[in-house]
C-alpha positions as protocol buffer text, in pm:
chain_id: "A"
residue {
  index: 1
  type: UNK
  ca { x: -1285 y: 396 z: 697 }
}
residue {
  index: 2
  type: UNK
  ca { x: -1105 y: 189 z: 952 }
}
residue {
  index: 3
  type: UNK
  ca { x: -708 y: 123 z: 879 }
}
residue {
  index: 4
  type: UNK
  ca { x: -564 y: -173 z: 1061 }
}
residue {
  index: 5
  type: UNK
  ca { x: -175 y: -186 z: 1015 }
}
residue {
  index: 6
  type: UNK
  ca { x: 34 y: -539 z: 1011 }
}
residue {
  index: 7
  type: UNK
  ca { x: 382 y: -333 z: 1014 }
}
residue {
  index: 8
  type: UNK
  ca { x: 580 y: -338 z: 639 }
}
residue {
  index: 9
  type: UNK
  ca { x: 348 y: -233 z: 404 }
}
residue {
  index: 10
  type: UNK
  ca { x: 93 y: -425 z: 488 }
}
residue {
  index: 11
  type: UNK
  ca { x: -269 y: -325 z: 655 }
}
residue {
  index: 12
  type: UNK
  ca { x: -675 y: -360 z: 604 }
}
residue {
  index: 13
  type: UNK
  ca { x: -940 y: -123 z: 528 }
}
residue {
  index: 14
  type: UNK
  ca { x: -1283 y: -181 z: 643 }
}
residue {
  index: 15
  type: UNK
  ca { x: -1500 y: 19 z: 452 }
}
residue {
  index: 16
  type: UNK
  ca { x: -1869 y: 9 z: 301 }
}
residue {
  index: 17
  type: UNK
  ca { x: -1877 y: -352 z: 490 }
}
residue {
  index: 18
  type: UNK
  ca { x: -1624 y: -447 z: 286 }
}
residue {
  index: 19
  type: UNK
  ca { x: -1274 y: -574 z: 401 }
}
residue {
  index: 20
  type: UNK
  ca { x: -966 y: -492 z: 179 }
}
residue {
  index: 21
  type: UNK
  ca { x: -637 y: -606 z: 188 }
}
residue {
  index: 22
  type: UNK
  ca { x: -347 y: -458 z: 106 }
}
residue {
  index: 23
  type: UNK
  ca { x: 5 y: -578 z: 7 }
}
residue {
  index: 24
  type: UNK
  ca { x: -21 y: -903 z: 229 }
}
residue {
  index: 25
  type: UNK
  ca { x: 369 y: -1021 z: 339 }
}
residue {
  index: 26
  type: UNK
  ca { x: 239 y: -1171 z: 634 }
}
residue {
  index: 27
  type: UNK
  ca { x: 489 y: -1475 z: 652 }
}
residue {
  index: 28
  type: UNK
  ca { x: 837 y: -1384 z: 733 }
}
residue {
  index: 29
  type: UNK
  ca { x: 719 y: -1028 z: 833 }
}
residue {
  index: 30
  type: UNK
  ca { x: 898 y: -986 z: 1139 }
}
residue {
  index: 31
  type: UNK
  ca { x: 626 y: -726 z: 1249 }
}
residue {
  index: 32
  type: UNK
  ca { x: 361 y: -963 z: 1239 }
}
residue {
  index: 33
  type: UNK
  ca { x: 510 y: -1202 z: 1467 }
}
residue {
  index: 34
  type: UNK
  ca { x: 228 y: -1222 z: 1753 }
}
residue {
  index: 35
  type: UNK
  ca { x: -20 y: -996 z: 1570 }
}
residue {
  index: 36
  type: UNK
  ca { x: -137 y: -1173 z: 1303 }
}
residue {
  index: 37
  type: UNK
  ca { x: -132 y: -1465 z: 1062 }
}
residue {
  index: 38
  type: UNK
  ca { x: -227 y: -1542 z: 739 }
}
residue {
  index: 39
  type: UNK
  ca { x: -516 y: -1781 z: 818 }
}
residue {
  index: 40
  type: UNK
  ca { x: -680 y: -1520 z: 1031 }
}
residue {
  index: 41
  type: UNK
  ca { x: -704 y: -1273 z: 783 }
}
residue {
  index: 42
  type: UNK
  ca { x: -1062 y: -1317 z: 504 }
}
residue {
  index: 43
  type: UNK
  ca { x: -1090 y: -1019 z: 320 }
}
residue {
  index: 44
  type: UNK
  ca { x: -1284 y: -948 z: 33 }
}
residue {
  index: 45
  type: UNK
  ca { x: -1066 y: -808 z: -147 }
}
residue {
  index: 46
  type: UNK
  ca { x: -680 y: -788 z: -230 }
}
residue {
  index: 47
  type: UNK
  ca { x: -476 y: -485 z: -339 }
}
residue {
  index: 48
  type: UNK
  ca { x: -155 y: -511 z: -446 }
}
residue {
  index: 49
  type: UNK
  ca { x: 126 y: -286 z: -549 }
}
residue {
  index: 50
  type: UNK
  ca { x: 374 y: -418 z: -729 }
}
residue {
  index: 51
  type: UNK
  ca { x: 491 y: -821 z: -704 }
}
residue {
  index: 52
  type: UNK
  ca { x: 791 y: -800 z: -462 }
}
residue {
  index: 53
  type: UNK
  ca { x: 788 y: -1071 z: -208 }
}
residue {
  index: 54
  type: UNK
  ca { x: 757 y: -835 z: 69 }
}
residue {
  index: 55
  type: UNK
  ca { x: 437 y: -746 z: -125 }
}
residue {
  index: 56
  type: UNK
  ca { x: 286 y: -1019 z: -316 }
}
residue {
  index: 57
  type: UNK
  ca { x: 374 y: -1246 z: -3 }
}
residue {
  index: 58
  type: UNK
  ca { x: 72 y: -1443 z: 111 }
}
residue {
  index: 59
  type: UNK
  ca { x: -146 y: -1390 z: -163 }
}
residue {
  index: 60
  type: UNK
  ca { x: -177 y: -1641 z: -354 }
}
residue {
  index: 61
  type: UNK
  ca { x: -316 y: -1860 z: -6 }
}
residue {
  index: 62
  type: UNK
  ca { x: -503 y: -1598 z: 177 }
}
residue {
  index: 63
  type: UNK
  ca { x: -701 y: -1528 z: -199 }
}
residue {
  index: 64
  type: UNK
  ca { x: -752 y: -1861 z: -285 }
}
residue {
  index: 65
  type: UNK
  ca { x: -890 y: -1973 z: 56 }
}
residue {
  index: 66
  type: UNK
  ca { x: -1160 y: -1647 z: 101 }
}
residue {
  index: 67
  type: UNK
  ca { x: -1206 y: -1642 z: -270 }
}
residue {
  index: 68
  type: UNK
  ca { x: -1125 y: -1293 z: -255 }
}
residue {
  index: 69
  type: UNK
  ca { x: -1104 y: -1035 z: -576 }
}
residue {
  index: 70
  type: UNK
  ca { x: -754 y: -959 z: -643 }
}
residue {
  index: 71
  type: UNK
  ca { x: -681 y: -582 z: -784 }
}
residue {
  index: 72
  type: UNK
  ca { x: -375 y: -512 z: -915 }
}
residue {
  index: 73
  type: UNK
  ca { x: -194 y: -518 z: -1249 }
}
residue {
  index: 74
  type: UNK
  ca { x: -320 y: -715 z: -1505 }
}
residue {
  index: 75
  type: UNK
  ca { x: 35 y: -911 z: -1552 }
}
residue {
  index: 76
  type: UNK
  ca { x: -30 y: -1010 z: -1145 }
}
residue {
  index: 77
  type: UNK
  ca { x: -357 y: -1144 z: -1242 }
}
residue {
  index: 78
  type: UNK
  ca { x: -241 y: -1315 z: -1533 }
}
residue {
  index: 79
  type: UNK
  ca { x: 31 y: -1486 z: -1250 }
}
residue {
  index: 80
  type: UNK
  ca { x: -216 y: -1574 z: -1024 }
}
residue {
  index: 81
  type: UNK
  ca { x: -445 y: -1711 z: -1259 }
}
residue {
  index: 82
  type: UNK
  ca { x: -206 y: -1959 z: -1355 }
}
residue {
  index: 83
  type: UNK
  ca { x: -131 y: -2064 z: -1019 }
}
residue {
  index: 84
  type: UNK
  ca { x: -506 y: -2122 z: -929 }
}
residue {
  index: 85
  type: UNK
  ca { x: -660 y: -1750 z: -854 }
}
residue {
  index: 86
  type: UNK
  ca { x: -915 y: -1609 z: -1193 }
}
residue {
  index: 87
  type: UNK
  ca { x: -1122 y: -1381 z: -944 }
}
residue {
  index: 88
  type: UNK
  ca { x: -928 y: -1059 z: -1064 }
}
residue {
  index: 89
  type: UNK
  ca { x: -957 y: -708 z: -1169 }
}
residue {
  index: 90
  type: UNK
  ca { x: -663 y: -564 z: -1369 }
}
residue {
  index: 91
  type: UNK
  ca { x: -551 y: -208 z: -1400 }
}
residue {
  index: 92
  type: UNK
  ca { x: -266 y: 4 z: -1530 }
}
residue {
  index: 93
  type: UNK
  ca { x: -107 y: 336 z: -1496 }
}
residue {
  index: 94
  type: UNK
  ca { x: -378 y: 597 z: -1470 }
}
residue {
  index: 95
  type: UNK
  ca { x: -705 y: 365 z: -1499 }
}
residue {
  index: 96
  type: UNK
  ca { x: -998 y: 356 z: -1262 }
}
residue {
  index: 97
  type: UNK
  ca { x: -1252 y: 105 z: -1177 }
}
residue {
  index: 98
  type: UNK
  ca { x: -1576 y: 205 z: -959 }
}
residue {
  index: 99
  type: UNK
  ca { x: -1669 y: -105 z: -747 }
}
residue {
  index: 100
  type: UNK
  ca { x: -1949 y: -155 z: -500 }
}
residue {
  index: 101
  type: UNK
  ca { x: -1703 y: -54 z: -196 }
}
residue {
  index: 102
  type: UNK
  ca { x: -1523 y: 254 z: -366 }
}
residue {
  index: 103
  type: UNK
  ca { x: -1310 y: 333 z: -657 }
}
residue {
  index: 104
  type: UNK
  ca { x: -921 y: 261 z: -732 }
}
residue {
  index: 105
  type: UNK
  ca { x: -738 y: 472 z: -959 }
}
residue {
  index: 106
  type: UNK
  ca { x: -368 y: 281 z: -1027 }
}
residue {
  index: 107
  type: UNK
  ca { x: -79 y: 569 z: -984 }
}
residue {
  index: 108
  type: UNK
  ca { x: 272 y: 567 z: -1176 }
}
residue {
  index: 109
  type: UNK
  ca { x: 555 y: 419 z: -876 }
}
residue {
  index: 110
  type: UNK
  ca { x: 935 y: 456 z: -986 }
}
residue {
  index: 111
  type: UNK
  ca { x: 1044 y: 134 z: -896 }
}
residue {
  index: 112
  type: UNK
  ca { x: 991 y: -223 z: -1017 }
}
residue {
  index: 113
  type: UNK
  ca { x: 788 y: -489 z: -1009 }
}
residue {
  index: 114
  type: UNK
  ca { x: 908 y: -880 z: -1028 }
}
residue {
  index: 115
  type: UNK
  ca { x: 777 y: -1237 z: -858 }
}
residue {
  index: 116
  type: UNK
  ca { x: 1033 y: -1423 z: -588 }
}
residue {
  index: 117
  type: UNK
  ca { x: 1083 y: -1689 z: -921 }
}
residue {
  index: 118
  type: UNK
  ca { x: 1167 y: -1396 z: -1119 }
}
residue {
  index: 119
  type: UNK
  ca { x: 848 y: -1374 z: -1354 }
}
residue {
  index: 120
  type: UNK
  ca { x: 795 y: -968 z: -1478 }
}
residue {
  index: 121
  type: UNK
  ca { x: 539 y: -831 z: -1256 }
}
residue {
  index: 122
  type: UNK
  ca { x: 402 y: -544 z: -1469 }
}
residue {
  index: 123
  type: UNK
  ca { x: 409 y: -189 z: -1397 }
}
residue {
  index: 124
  type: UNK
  ca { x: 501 y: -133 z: -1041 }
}
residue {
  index: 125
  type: UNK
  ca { x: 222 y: 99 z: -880 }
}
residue {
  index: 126
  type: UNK
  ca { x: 5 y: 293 z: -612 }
}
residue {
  index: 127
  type: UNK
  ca { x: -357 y: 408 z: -566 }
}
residue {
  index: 128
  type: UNK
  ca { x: -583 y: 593 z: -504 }
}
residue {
  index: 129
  type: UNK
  ca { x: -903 y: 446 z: -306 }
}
residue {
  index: 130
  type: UNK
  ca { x: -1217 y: 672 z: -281 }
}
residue {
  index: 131
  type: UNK
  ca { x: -1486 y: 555 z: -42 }
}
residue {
  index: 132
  type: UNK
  ca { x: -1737 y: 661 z: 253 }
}
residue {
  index: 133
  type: UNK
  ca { x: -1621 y: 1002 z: 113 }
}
residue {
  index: 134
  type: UNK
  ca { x: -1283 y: 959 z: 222 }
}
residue {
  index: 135
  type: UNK
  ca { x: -933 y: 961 z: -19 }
}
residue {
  index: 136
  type: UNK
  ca { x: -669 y: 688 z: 87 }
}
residue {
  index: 137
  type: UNK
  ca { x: -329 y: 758 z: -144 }
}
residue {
  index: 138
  type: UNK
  ca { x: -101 y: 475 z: -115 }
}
residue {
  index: 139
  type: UNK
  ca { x: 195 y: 579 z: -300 }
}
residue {
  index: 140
  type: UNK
  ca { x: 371 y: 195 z: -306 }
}
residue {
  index: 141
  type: UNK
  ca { x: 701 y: 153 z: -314 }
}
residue {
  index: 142
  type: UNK
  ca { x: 875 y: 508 z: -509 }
}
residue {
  index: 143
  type: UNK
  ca { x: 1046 y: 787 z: -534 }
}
residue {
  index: 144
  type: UNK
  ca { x: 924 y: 1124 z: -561 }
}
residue {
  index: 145
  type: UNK
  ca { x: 811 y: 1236 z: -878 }
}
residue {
  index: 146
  type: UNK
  ca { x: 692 y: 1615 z: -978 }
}
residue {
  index: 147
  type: UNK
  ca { x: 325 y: 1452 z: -1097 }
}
residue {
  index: 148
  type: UNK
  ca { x: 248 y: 1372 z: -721 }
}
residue {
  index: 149
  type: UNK
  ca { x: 188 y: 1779 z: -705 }
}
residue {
  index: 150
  type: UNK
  ca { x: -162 y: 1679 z: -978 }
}
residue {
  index: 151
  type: UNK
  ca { x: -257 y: 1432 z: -711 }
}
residue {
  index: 152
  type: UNK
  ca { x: -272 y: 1692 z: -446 }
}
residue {
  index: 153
  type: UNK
  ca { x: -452 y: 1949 z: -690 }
}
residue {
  index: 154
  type: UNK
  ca { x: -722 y: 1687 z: -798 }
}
residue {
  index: 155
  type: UNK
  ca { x: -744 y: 1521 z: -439 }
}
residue {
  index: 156
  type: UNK
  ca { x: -832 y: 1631 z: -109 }
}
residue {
  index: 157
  type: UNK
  ca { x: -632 y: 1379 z: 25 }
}
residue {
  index: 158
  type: UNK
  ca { x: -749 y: 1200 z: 391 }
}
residue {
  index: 159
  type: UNK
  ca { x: -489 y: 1014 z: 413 }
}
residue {
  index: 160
  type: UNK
  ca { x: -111 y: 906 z: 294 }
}
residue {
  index: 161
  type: UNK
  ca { x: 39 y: 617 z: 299 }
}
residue {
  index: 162
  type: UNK
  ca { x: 439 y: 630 z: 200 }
}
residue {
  index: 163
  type: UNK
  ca { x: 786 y: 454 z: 240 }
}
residue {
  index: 164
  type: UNK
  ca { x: 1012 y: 639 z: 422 }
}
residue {
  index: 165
  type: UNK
  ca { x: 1292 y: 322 z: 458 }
}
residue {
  index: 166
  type: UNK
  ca { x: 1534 y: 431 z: 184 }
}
residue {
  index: 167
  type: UNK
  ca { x: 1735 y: 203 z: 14 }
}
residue {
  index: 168
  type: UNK
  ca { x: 1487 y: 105 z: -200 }
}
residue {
  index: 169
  type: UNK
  ca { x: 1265 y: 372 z: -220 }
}
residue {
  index: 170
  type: UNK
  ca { x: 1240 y: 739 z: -65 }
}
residue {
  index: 171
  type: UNK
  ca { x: 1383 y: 798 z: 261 }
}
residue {
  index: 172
  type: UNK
  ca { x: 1315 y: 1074 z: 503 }
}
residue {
  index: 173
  type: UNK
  ca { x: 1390 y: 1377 z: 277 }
}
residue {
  index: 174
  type: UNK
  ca { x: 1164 y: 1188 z: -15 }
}
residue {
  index: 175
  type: UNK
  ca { x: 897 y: 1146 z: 227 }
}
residue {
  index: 176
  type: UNK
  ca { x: 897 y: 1518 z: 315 }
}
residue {
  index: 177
  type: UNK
  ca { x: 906 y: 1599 z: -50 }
}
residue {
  index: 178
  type: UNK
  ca { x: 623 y: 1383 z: -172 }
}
residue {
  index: 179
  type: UNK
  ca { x: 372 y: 1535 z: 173 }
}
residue {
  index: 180
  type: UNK
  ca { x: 478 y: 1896 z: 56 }
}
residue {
  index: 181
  type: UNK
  ca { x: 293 y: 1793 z: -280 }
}
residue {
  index: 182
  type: UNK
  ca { x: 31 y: 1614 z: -188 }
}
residue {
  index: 183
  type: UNK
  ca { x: -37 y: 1844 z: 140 }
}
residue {
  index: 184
  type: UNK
  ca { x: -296 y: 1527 z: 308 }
}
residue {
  index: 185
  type: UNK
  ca { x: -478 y: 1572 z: 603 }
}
residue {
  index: 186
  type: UNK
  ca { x: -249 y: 1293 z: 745 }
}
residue {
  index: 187
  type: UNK
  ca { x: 68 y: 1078 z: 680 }
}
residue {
  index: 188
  type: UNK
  ca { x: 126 y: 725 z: 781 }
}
residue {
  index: 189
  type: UNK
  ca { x: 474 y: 588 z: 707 }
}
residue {
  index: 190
  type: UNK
  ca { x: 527 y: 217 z: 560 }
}
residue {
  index: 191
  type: UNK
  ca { x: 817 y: -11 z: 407 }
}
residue {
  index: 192
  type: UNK
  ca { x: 1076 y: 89 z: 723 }
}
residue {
  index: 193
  type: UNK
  ca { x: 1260 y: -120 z: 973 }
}
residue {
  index: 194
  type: UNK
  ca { x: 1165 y: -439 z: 833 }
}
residue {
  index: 195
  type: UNK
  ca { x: 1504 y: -553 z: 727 }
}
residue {
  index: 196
  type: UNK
  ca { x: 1891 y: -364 z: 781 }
}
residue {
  index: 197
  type: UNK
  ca { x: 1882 y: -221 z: 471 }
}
residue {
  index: 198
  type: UNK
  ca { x: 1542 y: 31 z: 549 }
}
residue {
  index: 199
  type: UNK
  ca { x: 1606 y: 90 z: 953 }
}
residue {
  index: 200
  type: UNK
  ca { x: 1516 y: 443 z: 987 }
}
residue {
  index: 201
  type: UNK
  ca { x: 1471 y: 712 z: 1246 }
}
residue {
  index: 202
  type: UNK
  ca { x: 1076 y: 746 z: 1294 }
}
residue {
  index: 203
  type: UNK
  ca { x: 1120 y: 1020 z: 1535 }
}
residue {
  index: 204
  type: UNK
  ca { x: 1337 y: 1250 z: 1281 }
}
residue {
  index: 205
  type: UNK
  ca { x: 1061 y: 1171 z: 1010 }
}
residue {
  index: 206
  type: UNK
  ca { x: 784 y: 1288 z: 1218 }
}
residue {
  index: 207
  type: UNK
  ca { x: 979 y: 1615 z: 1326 }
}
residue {
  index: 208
  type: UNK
  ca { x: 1089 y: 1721 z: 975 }
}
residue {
  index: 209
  type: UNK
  ca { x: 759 y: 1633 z: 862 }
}
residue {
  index: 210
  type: UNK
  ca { x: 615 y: 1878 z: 1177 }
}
residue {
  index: 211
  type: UNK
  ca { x: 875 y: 2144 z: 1044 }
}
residue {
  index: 212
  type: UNK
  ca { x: 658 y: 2177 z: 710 }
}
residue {
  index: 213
  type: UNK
  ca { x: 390 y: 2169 z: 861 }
}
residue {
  index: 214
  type: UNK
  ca { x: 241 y: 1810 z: 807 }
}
residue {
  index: 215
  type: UNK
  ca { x: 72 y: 1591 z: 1045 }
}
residue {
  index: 216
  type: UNK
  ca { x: 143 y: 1250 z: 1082 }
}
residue {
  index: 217
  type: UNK
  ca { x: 145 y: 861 z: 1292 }
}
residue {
  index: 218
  type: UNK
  ca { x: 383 y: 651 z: 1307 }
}
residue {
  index: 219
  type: UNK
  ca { x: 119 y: 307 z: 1366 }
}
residue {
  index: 220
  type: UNK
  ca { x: 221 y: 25 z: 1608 }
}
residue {
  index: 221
  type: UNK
  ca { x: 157 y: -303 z: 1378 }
}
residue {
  index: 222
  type: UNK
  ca { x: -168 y: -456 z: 1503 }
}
residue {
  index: 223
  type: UNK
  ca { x: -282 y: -91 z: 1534 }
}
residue {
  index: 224
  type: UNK
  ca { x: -602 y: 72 z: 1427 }
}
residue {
  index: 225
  type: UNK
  ca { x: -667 y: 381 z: 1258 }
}
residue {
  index: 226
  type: UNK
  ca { x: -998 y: 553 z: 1176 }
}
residue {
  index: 227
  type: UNK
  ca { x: -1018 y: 833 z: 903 }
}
């Protein structure tokens, strides 16, 4: 698979010739500024979180324009089927779906989940994406929580995706925590330095994370990644 980061939370996966998108706040992203905008991205498909505007942020026009399946919780595509999107795929907490490209399995995130007009978003979440015999685990926007240790039984992890901004969700110590349990091949940190609030010391991650023994990248946005 082939990882292609847009800084936030935001990135691509090509896989099975397949592009997926995930978490898409392209406008007002201050990391995307000269790497990309909305109208050059056409995946396939969308995956999405959790309905924060830093995550649900150009979905509704990048999906309606490529036509592109929309995966996320089924109160998200409820939302955007009333503003104009019906190609979606609903899951919750624990389901699994086996498409053509790979498999998703929704994970519990403590947090919430609520659009910019204030409509309830559903169950806030991350996944797990199986494909080309790799495991992607996006945890989305959390906390720590002692089931992440059944992920890393059950899953040989390739790669992690986590928030290490604070604030809002885990910070450095979380971030730590969470690897420990999962123990994946490799850690790439999201949600940081995109606003005051979740500035954070990359370099202090990456050597705490080194000090238990986990590998990590800290991706440039516009940067590729292949696992």
């Amino acid at each position: 698979m082939k990882l292609t980061y847009f800084g936030h939370s935001a990135y691509q996966i090509e896989t099975e010739g397949t592009t997926l998108l995930v978490d898409p706040f392209i406008t007002g992203n201050k990391h995307t500024e000269g790497v990309i905008t909305p109208d050059a991205l056409s995946p396939d498909v969308i995956i999405l979180t959790h309905a924060h505007g830093d995550h649900w942020g150009d979905t509704l026009e990048i999906a309606t324009r490529c036509g592109a399946l929309l995966v996320a919780s089924y109160e998200i595509i409820q939302y955007a089927a009333k503003h104009g999107h019906a190609n979606g795929h609903p899951l919750n907490t624990g389901g699994s779906w086996r498409f053509p490209w790979g498999k998703v399995t929704q994970t519990y995130a403590r947090h919430s989940s609520s659009f910019p007009d204030g409509t309830y978003g559903g169950n806030p979440s991350g996944f797990i994406l199986q494909a080309e015999g790799k495991t992607l685990y996006n945890t989305g926007d959390t906390d720590p929580y002692a089931e992440m240790a059944w992920i890393g039984e059950d899953y040989d992890i390739d790669l992690l995706l986590l928030p290490i901004g604070d604030c809002f969700t885990m910070g450095i110590t979380g971030a730590v925590r969470t690897a420990k349990m999962v123990q994946p091949a490799l850690t790439v940190p999201l949600h940081f330095d995109t606003f005051p609030y979740i500035e954070v010391d990359t370099d202090e991650w990456a050597r705490q994370m080194a000090e238990v023994g986990q590998k990590t990248k800290v991706l440039v946005p516009g940067e590729t990644l292949d696992f």
